[in-house]
N, C-alpha and C positions, 0 to 999 in steps of 0.2 A: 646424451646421458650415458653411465657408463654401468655395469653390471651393479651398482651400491647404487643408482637414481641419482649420481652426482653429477653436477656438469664437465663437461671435458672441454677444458679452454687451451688454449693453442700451446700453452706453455706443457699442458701435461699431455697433450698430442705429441707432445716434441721429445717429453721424456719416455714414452711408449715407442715412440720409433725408433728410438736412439736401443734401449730394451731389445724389441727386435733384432735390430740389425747382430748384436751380440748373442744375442739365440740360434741366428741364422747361422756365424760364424761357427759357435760353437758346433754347431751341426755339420758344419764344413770339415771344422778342424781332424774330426778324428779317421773318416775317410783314406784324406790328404798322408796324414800319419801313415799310415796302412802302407800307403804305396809306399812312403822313402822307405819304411819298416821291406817289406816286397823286394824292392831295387835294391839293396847295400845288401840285407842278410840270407837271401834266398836266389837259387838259383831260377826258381818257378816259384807265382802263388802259391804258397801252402794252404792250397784249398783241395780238401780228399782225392774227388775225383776229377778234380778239373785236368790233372795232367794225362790223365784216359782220353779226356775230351780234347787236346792240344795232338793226341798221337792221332787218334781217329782223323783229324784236321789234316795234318801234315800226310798220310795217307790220301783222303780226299786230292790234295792240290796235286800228290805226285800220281792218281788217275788221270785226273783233269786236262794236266800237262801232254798226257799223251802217250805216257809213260805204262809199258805191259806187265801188270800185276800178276802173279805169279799164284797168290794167296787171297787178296780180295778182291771185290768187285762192289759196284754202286746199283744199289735195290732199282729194281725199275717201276716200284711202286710209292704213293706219297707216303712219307713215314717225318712225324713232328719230328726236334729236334734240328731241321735244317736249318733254321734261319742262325743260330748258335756255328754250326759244323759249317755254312758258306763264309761266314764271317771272320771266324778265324782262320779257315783254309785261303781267306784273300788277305788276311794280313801277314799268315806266313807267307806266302808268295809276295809281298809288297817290303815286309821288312825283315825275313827271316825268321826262322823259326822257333831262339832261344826268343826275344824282345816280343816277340808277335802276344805271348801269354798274359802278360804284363801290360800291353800295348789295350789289350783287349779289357783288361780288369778294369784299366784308367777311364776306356769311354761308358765301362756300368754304371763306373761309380759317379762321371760327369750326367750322363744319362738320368742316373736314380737320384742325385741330388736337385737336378733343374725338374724333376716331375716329380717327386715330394713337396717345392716350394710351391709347384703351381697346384698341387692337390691341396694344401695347406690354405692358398687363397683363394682359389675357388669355390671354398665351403666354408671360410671363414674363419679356420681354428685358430686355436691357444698354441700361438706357436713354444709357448712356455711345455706346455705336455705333448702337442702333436709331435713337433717335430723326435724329441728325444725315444718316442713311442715307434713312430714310423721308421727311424734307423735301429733301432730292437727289431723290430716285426718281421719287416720289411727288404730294408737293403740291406743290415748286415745279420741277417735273422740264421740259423743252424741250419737252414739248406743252402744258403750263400758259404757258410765255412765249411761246409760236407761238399762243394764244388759243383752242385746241381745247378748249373750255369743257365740250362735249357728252361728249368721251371723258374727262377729269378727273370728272364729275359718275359718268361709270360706274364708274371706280375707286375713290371715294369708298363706291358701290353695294356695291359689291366689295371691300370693306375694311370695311361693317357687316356684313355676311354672315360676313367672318371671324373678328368679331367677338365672334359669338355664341357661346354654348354649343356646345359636339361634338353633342349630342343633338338641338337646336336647328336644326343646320348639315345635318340629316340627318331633319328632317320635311319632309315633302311638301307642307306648305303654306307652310313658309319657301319650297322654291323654287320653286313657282310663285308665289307672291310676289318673290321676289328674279329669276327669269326673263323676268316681264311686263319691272318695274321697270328690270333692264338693258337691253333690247329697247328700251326709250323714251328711254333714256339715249344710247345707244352701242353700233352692233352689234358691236364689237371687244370691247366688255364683255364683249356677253352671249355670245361666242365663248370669254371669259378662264374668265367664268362657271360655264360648261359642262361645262369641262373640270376645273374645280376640284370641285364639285359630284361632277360623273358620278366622281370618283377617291372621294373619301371615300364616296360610296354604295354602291360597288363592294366598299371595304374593307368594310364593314360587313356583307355580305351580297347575294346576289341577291335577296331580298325586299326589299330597301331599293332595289337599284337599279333593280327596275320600277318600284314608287313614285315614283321620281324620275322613271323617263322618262314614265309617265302624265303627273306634272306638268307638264312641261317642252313638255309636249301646245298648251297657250294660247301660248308664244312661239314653239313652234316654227310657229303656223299663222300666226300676226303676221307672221313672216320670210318664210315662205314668197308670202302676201299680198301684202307690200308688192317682193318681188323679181319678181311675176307684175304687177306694177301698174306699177312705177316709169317714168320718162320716159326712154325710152332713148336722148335726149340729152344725160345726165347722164354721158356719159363713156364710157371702153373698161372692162372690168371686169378687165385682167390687162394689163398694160404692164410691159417691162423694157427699163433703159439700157444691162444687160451682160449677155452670154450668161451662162446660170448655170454656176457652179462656177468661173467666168473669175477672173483676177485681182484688176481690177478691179470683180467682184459680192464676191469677196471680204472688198476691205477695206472697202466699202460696206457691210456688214453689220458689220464691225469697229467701225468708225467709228459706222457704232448703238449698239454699247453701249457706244459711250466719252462717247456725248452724255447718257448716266444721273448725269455727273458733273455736280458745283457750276459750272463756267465757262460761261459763257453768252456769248456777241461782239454787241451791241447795235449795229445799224446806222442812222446817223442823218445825215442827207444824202450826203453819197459818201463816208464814211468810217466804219470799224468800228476796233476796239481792234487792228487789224495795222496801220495807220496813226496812230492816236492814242498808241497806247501797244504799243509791239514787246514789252518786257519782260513788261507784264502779260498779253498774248496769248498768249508763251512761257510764261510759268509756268502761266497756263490751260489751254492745251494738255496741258503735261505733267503737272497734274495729275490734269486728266480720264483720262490714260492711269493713272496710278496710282492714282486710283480703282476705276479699268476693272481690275486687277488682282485688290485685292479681293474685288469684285465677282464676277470670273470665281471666284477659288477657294470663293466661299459658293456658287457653282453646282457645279464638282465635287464639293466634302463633301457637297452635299444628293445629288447623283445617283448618288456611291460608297454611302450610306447607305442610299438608296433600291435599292440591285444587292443590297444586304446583306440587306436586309428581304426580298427577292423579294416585294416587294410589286405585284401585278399593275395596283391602280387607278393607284399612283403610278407603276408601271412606261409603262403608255399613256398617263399626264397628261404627264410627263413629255418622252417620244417624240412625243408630238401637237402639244407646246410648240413643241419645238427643232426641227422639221420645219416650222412654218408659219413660225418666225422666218429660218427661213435660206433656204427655199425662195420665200418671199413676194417679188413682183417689187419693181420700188421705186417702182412705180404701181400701184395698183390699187384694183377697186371707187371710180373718184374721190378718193382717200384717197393722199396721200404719204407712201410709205414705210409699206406697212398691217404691214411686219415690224416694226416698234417699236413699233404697236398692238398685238402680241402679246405683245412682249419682256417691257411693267410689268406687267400681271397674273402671269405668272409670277416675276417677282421677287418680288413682294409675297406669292405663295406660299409662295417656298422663305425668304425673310425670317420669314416664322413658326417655323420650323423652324432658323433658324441665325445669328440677331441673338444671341446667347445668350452669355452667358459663359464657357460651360463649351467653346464652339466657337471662339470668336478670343481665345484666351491671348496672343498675340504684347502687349505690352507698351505697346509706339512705335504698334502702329496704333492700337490704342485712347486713345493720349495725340494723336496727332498726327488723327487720321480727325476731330475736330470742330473742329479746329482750321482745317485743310484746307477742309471745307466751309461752316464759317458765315463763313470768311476770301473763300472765293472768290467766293461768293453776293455777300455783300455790298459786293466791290468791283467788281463785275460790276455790280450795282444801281450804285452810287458813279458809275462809271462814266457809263452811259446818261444820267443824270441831268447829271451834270456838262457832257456832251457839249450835249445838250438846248437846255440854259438859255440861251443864248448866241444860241440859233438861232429865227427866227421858226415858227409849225408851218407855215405855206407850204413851209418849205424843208428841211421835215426828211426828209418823204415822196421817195424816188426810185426808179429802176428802177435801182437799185444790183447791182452783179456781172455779172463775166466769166470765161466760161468759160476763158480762160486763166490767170488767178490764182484757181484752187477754193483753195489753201492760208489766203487774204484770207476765206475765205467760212465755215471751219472753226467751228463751233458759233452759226453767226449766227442771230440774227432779227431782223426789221425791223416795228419797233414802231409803225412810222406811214406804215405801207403804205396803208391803206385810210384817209388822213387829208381825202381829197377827198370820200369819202362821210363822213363824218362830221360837215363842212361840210354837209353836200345835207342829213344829219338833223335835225341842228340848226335850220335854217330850216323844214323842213317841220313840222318839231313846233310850233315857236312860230306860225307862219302857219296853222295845225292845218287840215295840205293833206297829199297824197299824195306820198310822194317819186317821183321819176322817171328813176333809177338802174337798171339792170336787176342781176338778183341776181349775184352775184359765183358762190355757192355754187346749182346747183339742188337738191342731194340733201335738202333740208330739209322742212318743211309746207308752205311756201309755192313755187306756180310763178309763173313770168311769162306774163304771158295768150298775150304773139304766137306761144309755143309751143305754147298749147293746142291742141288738136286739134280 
């Protein structure tokens, strides 16, 4: 029987799969785009800081090699971020250091799309709203186009975990396996992690959730480790722009989860899509708000549902979520805006539980919600590109925005930010020298010597 109590006979099985398979595609397709889009008009991802992360890389491989640094050196302490910085430091060394960027984008995005379909049918969703939902959130969500490679790779982390079996998701050796593994990743992960984890153990039993916190024993001495080690010139570890509870912290946090929508504002020499295109900035805008709508009501059906169950793990997962997303300054730990480092794992939690059919009947969203985002995504994309092409990359890079038109600034990123170091890598790679750039980023493997102690 099928969500209306009608029967489902083989002929209307045949036209549901058929549905599918074109849902899937569709979720493929835009991806796919991206890269030829990447490869023809870009010398590197136009992803913020992913070209910090490609330098820092190419450094790595030329310590590694054997090669005597002058300027940096590799922490001798555990610090996240490696498993991102090993990866690409072995694909520069494997295929050089311009293709290595690229090389690396293409196994995310193969990565993020085979653990999307298998999150998709593990839990059974409407791949009509999941999927189109999960590449918003998720794979090509505002920290994937800001270039935060390291927190994507956690969520990625974080989405095979949910992957698995119930029984699976609730051995001790999955999580400290899955605990090291976020730890390396992204410690926003392994904070998403944690909490994901410590709920369904909880549900299960006290004997399952000391199992868990025994495991959870190896990341949690990693964390502890590298916060007793760290350079404590890497920044203030709690900074805010607005007294909390203020107005202004208010919509600041609003304004977070409206950035979970498809519209993206691509900045490319002094100008973003509120000067290029007013319309298509407008309709951005207000889609991302009517995303944001959505969105918010799969958060109250999961949290009325969860009052219902009186269910205590999901009751504290839950509580621990919404408390660090709101309370979280909009600096902290060196990390901008660490509250929407909490926001995607918890989506991607309550998205297991509420992608579903039997929970968005409404009609229009589910005909218009993919419309919406593979429409916005990719004239978003369209966009950037188009702007681009015209323009030499000397002159794309600026110290673009003013604090008196924030409205100009509304879901930007500036994709050739770090376009100078990028130049500095490129030389030093083919001259196979040490660059001489100091790091943009210190919270990584790599210090700069003159801070050494």
């Amino acid at each position: 029987m099928d969500n209306q109590g009608e029967p489902i006979t083989s002929k209307k099985m045949s036209t549901i799969a058929k549905q599918n398979v074109s849902h899937y595609l569709m979720f493929i397709l835009f991806p796919a785009a991206c890269l030829i889009f990447f490869a023809i008009d870009f010398q590197y991802p136009p992803l913020t800081d992913f070209v910090e992360w490609m330098y820092q890389s190419y450094i790595l491989r030329f310590i590694l090699e054997g090669n005597e640094s002058t300027l940096f050196f590799v922490k001798d302490y555990p610090v996240p971020y490696v498993f991102s910085q090993f990866s690409l430091a072995l694909l520069d060394k494997a295929f050089g250091t311009e293709p290595a960027g690229l090389i690396f984008v293409v196994s995310y995005f193969v990565a993020g799309i085979l653990l999307c379909i298998a999150f998709v049918k593990r839990y059974s969703l409407d791949v009509r709203i999941a999927l189109p939902i999960l590449l918003s959130v998720i794979l090509c969500n505002s920290p994937f186009w800001n270039g935060y490679i390291n927190y994507q790779l956690g969520l990625l982390v974080l989405m095979a975990y949910l992957a698995l079996p119930e029984r699976q998701q609730l051995s001790a050796k999955i999580t400290l396996t899955f605990g090291v593994l976020s730890f390396f990743t992204h410690g926003f992960a392994l904070i998403g992690f944690s909490i994901i984890a410590a709920s369904k153990t909880l549900h299960d039993g006290k004997s399952t959730f000391l199992k868990f916190a025994v495991s959870m024993i190896p990341a949690g001495i990693l964390t502890v480790w590298y916060f007793l080690a760290r350079d404590p010139d890497v920044g203030p570890i709690v900074e805010s722009t607005a007294p909390y509870l203020s107005w202004k912290f208010l919509l600041y946090k609003l304004y977070t989860l409206t950035k979970a929508g498809p519209y993206h504002n691509f900045i490319v020499g002094q100008e973003g899509d509120f000067e290029r295109h007013i319309l298509l900035f407008s309709i951005g805008v207000l889609t991302n708000i009517l995303f944001t709508v959505v969105v918010g009501v799969l958060i109250i059906l999961f949290v009325r549902n969860v009052l219902r169950n009186n269910s205590t793990g999901d009751l504290l997962a839950v509580s621990a979520f919404l408390i660090g997303i709101v309370f979280a300054p909009a600096w902290g730990f060196s990390l901008a805006n660490p509250g929407e480092r909490i926001l995607y794992p918890m989506l991607l939690w309550i998205f297991a539980a509420t992608l579903k059919s039997n929970v968005i009947r409404s009609r229009p969203v589910v005909l218009l919600l993919p419309v919406l985002v593979y429409g916005l995504l990719s004239v978003s994309v369209l966009s950037l590109v188009a702007a681009a092409r015209p323009i030499e990359y000397s002159a794309r890079s600026s110290a673009w925005g003013d604090d008196n038109q924030l409205g100009r600034r509304l879901y930007w990123h500036r994709p050739f930010q770090f376009n100078g170091r990028y130049v500095e890598l490129i030389d030093a790679s083919r001259n196979r020298r040490e660059p001489n750039r100091p790091l943009a980023f210190n919270t990584s493997l790599l210090g700069y010597r003159s801070k050494k102690p």
